[in-house]
C-alpha positions in Angstrom: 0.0 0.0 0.0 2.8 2.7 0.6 3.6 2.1 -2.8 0.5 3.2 -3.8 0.9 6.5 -1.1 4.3 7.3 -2.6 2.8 7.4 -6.1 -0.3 9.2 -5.2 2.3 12.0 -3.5 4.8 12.3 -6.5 2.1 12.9 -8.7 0.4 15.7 -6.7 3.7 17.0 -6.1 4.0 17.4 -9.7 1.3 18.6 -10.7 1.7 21.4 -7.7 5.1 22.6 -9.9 2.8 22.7 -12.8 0.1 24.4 -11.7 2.7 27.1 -10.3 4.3 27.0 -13.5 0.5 27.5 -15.3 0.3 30.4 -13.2 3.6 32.0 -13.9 3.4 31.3 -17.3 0.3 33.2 -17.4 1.2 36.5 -15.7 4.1 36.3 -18.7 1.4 36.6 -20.7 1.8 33.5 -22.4 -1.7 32.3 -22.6 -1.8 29.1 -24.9 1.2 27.5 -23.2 -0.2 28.5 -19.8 -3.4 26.7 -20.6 -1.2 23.3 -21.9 0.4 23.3 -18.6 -3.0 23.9 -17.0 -3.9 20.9 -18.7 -0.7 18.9 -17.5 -1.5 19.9 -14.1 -4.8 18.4 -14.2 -4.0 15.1 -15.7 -1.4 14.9 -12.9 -4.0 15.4 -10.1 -6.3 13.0 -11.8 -3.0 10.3 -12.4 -2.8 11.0 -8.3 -6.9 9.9 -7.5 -6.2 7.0 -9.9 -3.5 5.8 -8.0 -5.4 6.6 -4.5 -8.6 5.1 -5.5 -7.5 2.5 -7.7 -4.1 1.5 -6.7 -2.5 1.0 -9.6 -0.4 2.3 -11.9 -2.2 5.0 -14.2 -3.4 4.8 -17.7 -0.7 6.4 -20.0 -3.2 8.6 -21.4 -3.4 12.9 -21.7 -7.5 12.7 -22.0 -8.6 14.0 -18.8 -12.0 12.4 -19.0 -10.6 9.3 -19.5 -8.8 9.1 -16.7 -11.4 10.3 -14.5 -14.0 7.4 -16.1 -11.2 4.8 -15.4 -11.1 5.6 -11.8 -14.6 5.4 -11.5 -14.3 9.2 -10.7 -18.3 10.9 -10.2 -18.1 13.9 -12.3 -20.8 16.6 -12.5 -22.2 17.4 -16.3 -19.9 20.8 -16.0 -16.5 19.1 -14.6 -17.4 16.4 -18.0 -17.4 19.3 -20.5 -14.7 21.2 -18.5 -12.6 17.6 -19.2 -13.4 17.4 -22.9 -12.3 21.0 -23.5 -9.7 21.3 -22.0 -8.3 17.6 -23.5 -8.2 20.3 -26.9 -5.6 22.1 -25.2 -3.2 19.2 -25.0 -3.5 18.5 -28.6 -3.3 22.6 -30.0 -0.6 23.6 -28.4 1.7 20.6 -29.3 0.8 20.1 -33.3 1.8 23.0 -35.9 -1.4 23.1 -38.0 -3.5 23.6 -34.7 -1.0 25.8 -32.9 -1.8 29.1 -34.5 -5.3 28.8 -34.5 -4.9 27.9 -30.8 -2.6 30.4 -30.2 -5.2 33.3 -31.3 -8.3 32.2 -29.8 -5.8 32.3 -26.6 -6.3 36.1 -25.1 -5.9 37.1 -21.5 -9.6 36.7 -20.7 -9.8 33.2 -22.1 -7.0 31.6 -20.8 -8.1 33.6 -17.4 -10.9 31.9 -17.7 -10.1 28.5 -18.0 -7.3 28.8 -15.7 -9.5 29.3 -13.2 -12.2 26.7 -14.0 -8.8 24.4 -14.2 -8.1 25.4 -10.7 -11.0 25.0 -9.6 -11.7 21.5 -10.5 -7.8 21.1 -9.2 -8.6 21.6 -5.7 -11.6 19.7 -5.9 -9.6 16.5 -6.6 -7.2 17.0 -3.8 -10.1 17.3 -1.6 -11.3 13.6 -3.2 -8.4 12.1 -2.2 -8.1 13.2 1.3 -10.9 11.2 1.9 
């Protein structure tokens, strides 16, 4: 089981430095990679309830909601749509023909505002696995 509890903790621990790097990133003003490491940040924290409530090792997989359907993870309709979305970031910030397109839609009050959803949905899985 400590196995399990030292994986749980590396991956939060990461996906702390990432969400601290989202955040950085974004007051640099560099909105689409702030969002793709908003994105990392997430899969992390949802790598670190797979491990708690699954015990095992996690899917090698960047889609958010599959992660969260594979740990049997009860997600409202929102935090669903929230994971679907934001999957999209992952993919158009990382391939050329999506990367401009991405990086336009990307101003201050979008990335803002997905930043925050991001976060919010972050803490909420911390608070999942404390229980």
């Amino acid at each position: 089981m400590s196995e399990y509890l030292s994986q749980t903790k590396y991956w939060i621990e990461s996906s702390k430095d990432d969400l601290n790097s989202a955040e950085s990133i974004f007051r640099n003003g560099n909105y689409d990679w702030c969002l793709y490491i908003a994105h990392l940040s997430l899969e992390k924290v949802l790598k670190a309830y797979f491990v708690f409530s699954q015990h095992k090792i996690p899917p090698k997989t960047h889609k958010l909601d599959r992660i969260a359907e594979l740990s049997n993870l009860k997600l409202s309709t929102q935090q669903e749509e929230l994971f679907k979305y934001v999957n999209e970031f992952n993919i158009e910030t990382r391939y050329p023909d999506y990367k401009r397109k991405f990086h336009k839609l990307c101003t201050k009050e979008f990335a803002e505002k997905y930043l925050n959803e991001i976060k919010e949905v972050y803490n909420w899985l911390l608070e999942q696995i404390k229980e």
